[in-house]
C-alpha positions as CSV (number, residue, x, y, z in Angstrom):
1,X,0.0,0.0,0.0
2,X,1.2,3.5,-0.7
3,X,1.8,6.3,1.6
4,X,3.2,9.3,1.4
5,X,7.2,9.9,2.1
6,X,9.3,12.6,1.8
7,X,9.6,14.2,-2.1
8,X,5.8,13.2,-2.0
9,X,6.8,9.4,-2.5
10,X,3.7,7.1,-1.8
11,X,3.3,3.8,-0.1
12,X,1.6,2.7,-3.4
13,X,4.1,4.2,-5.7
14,X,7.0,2.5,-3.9
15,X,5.7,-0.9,-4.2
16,X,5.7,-0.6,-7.9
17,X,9.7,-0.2,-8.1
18,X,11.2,0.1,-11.2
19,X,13.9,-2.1,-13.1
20,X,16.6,0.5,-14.0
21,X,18.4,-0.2,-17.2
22,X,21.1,-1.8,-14.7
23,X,18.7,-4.1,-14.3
24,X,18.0,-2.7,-10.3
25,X,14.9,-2.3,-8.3
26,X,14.3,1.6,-7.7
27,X,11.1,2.6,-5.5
28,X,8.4,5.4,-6.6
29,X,5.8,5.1,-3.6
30,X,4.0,3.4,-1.1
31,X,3.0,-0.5,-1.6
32,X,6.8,-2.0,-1.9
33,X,8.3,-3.6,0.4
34,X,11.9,-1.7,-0.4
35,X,10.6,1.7,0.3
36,X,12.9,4.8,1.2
37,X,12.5,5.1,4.7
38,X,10.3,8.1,5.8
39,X,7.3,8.9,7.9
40,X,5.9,5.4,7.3
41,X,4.6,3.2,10.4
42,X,4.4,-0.2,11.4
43,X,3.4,-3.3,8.3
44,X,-0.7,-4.2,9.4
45,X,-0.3,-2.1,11.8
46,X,-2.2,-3.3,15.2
47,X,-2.7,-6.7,13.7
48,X,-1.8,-9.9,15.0
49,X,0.0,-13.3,13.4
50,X,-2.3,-14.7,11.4
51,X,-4.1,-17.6,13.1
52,X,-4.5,-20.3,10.2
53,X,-3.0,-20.6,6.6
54,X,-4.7,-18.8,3.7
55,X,-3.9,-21.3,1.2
56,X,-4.4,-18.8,-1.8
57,X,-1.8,-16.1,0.1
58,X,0.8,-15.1,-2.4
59,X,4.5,-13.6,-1.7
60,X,5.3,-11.5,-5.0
61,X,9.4,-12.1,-5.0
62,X,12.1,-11.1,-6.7
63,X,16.4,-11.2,-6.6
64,X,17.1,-8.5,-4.8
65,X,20.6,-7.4,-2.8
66,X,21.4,-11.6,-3.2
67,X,18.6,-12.7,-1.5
68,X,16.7,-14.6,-4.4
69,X,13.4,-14.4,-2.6
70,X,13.2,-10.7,-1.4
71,X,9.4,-9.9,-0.7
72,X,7.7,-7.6,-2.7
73,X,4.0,-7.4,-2.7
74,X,1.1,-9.2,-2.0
75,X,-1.6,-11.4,-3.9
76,X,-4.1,-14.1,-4.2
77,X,-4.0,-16.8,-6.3
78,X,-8.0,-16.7,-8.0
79,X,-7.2,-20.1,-10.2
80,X,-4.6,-22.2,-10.7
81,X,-2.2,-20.6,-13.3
82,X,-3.7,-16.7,-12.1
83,X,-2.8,-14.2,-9.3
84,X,-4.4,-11.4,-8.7
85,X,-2.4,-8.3,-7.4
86,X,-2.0,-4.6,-7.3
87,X,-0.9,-2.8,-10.5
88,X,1.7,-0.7,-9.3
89,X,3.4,-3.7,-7.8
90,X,4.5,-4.7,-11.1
91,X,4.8,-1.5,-13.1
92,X,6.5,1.8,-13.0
93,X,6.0,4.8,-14.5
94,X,7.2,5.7,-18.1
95,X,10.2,7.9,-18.8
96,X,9.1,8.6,-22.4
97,X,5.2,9.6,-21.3
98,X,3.2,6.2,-21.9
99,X,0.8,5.3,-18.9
100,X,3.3,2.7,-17.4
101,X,6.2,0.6,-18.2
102,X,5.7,-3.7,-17.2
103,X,8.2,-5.1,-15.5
104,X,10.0,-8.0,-16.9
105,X,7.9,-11.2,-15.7
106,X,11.2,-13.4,-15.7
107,X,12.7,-10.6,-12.5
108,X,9.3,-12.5,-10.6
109,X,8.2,-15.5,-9.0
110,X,5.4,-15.9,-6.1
111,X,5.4,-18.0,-3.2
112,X,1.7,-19.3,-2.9
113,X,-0.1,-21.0,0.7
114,X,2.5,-20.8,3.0
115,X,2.1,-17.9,6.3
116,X,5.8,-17.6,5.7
117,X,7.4,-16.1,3.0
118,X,10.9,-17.4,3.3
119,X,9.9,-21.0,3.2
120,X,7.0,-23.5,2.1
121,X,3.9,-23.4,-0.2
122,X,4.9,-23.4,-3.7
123,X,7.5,-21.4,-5.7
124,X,6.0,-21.0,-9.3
125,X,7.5,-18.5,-12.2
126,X,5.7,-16.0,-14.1
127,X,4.6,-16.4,-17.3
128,X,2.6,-12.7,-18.1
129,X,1.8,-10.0,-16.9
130,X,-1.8,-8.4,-17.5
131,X,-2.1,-5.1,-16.1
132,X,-6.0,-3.2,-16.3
133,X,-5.7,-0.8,-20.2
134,X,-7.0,2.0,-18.2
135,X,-4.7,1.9,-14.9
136,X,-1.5,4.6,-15.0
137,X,0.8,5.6,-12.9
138,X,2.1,8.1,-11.8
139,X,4.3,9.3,-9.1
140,X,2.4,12.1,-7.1
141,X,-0.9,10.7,-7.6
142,X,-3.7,7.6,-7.6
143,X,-6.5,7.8,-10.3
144,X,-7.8,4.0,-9.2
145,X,-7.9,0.4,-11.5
146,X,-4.8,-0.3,-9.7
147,X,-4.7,-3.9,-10.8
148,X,-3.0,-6.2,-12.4
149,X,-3.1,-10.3,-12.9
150,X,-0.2,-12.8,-13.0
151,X,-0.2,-15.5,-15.5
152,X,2.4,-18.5,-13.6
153,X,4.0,-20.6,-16.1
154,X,1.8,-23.6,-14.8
155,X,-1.0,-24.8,-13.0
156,X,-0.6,-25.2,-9.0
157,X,-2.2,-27.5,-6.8
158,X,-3.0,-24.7,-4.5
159,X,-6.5,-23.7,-3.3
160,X,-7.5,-20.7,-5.0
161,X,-9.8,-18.4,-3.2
162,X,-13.2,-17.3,-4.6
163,X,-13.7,-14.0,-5.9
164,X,-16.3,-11.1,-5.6
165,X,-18.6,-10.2,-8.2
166,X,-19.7,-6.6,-7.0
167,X,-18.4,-4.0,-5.2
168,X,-18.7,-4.6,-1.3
169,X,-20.7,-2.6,0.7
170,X,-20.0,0.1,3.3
171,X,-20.6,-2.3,6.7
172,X,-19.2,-5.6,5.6
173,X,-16.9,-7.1,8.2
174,X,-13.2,-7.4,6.2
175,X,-10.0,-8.8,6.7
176,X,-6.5,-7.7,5.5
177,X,-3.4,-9.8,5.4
178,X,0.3,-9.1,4.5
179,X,3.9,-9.1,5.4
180,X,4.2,-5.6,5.3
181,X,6.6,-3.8,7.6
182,X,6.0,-4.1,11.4
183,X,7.6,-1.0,13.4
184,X,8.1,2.7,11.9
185,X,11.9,2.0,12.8
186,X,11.7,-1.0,10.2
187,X,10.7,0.6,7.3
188,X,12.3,1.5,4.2
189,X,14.7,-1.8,5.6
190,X,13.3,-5.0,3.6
191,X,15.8,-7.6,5.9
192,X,13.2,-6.2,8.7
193,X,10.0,-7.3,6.9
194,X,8.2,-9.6,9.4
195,X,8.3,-13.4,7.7
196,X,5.5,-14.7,9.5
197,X,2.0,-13.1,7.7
198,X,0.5,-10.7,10.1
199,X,-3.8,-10.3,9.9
200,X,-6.3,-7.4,11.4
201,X,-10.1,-7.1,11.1
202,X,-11.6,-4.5,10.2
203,X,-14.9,-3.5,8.1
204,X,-16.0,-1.5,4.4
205,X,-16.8,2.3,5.2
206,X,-18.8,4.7,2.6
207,X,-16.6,6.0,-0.2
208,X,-17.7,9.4,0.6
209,X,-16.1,9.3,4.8
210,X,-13.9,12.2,4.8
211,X,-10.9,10.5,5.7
212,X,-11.7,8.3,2.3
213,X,-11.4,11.0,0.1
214,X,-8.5,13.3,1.5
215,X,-5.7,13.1,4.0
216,X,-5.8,14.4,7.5
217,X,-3.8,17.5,5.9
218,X,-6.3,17.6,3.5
219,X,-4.2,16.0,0.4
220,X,-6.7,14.1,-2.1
221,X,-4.1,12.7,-4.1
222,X,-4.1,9.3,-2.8
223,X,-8.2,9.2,-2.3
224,X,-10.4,6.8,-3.4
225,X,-11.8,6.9,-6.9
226,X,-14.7,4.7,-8.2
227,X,-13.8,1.1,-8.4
228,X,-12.5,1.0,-5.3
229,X,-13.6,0.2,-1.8
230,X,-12.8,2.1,1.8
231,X,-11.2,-0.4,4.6
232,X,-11.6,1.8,7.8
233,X,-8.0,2.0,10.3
234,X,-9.6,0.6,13.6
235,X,-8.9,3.3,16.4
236,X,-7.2,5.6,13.8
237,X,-3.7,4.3,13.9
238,X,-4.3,0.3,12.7
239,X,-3.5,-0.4,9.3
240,X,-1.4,-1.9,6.3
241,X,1.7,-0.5,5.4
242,X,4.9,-0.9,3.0
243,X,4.9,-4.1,2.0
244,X,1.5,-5.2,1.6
245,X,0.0,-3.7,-1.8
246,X,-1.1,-5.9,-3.6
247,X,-2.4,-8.1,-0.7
248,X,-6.3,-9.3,-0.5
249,X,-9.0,-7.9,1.4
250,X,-11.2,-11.1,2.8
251,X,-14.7,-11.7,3.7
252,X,-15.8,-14.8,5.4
253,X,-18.4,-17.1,4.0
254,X,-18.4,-19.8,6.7
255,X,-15.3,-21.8,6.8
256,X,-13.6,-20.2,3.1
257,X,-12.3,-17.0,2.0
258,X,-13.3,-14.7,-0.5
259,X,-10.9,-12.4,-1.8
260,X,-13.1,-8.5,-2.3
261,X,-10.1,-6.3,-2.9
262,X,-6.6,-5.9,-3.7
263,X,-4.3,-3.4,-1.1
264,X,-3.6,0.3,-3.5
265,X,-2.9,2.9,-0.7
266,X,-3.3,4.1,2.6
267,X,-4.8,8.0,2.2
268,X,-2.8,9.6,4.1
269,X,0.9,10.7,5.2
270,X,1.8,7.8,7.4
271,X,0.2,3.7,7.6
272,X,-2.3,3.8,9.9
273,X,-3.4,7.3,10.3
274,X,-5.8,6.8,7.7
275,X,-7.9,4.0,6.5
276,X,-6.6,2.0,2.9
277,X,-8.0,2.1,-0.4
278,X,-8.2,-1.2,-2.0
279,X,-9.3,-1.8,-5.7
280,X,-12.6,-3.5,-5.7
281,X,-12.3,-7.6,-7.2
282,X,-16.3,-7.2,-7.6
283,X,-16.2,-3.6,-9.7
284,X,-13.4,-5.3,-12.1
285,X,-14.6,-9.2,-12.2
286,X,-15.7,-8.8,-16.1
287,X,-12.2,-7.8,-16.9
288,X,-10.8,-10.3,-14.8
289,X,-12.8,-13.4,-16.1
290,X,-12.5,-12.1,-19.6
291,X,-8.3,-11.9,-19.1
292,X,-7.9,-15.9,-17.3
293,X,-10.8,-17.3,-19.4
C-alpha cells in the first residue's frame, strides 16, 4: 500500500519499483516492500500473526541485494495458473510519457499458501503480466484500477480463493493480510520485513467518509476513486503498510475466504493514520474473467 514519504513518495508508488536499465529495483511510492525510509509506520499495523493458513496467500518475490526471494508485494491466487495483485506492484511509470512501463515477468516468481514467505507453499514462475488498459501511474498521484493479474508458467495445486462479483458494501466485516513492515523504525529496511504473515479485522466504510477522500492535511491525491472500496483504520492508527499492496481484502463465507479487494494505498501521510483504499475484485470481475478465461 502507498503512503506518502518525503519528495511526495507514496506507499503505493513505492511498491511498484522500477527495473533500471542496470537491471535494479528503484522505489516510486508506497506498496513496496523496499521503500525509502520516511514517515511510514508499522506493516498491518495493530494486527496480529495470522491464526490459520490462507492457502491462496501469495508472496510476490524477486532477486534482490542476493537474496533470491526478497518480498515484494502481496496477492491471491484466484485459479490455478492466475494471481491477482495490485498494478503498481508490477509496473512503474514511463520515462518517455506512456501510462506505465511492465516489469519484466522473468525478474518474478510468487510463493503461494505458505504464512511464511521465506519458506514453504509453492514457488512457481511467471509467465505474463496483464495489467488493467485504463490503470497509470504516476508518481504524485492515484487515479484507481490499480490492478494487475499474473499468469504462472503452470497450473498449481494450491486452493484458490473465490472471488467477488460486486463491489462490497459500506458495513461488511473485512480482513487484511500481509507481510508488510511491522515498526516505523523498520521501514524502508526490507531484511526487517516480518516473515511470518500478520492479519487485522476490520470493516468497508462509505466511499464518501472524509478520511476516504482526503488526508488528514487535506491532500486528495491518494483518495479513493470509483472502483474501489474504503477499509476503515480501527482506532485511527491500525492499518497496512509498506509491503502489503497488492495483498487481498477477505470476507468470510463460513469456513472459506473470498478475496473483495486488492491493497492500493493508505490516504494519508503515514500507515495507519488513515484507512486504505483497495481496488474493488467485484467492480473489475468482467475484466478479470474475460483476461484468465
Amino acid at each position: 500500500m502507498t503512503k506518502n514519504l518525503p519528495g511526495s513518495l507514496k506507499r503505493t508508488a513505492a511498491l511498484a519499483a522500477a527495473v533500471t536499465a542496470a537491471g535494479a529495483f528503484t522505489s516510486f511510492g508506497t506498496a513496496q516492500a523496499d521503500e525509502p525510509t520516511g514517515d511510514v509506520t508499522p506493516s498491518i499495523i495493530g494486527g496480529t500473526p495470522a491464526d490459520q493458513t490462507y492457502s491462496f496467500m501469495t508472496s510476490l518475490e524477486y532477486e534482490r541485494n542476493g537474496n533470491p526471494d526478497s518480498h515484494r508485494c502481496g496477492g491471491a491466487l484466484i485459479s490455478p495458473e492466475w494471481v491477482v495483485t495490485a498494478a503498481h506492484c508490477v509496473t512503474s511509470p514511463d520515462p518517455n510519457g506512456g501510462a506505465y512501463v511492465v516489469m519484466d515477468p522473468a525478474l518474478l516468481h510468487v510463493r503461494v499458501g505458505s504464512n511464511d514467505r521465506t519458506t514453504g507453499g509453492t514457488i512457481a514462475k511467471l509467465q505474463d503480466i496483464v495489467v488493467h488498459p485504463e490503470y497509470h501511474s504516476y508518481e504524485d498521484r492515484e487515479l484507481g484500477k490499480d490492478i494487475a493479474l499474473l499468469h504462472l508458467d503452470g497450473p498449481i495445486a494450491d486452493a484458490p480463493a473465490k472471488m467477488a462479483d460486486e463491489l462490497t458494501e459500506p458495513g461488511t466485516a473485512v480482513r487484511e493480510i500481509g507481510w508488510g513492515y511491522v515498526s516505523n523504525a523498520d521501514a524502508g529496511d526490507p531484511t526487517k520485513l516480518p516473515t511470518q504473515l500478520q492479519q487485522l479485522d476490520t470493516s468497508i466504510i462509505p466511499s464518501d467518509t472524509p478520511k476516504c477522500v482526503a488526508g488528514p492535511d487535506g491532500d486528495t491525491s491518494w483518495g479513493i476513486h470509483d472502483g474501489d472500496v474504503c477499509a476503515d483504520n480501527p482506532e485511527g492508527v491500525r492499518g497496512p503498510c509498506g509491503g502489503d499492496s497488492g495483498s487481498p481484502l477477505l470476507v468470510r463465507e463460513g469456513n472459506r475466504w473470498r478475496v473483495v479487494g486488492v491493497d492500493s494505498r493508505g490516504v494519508g501521510h503515514v500507515c495507519g493514520e488513515s484507512p486504505d483504499v483497495y481496488t474493488s475484485v467485484g467492480h473489475f470481475r468482467g475484466w478479470i474473467d474475460r483476461v484468465i478465461a
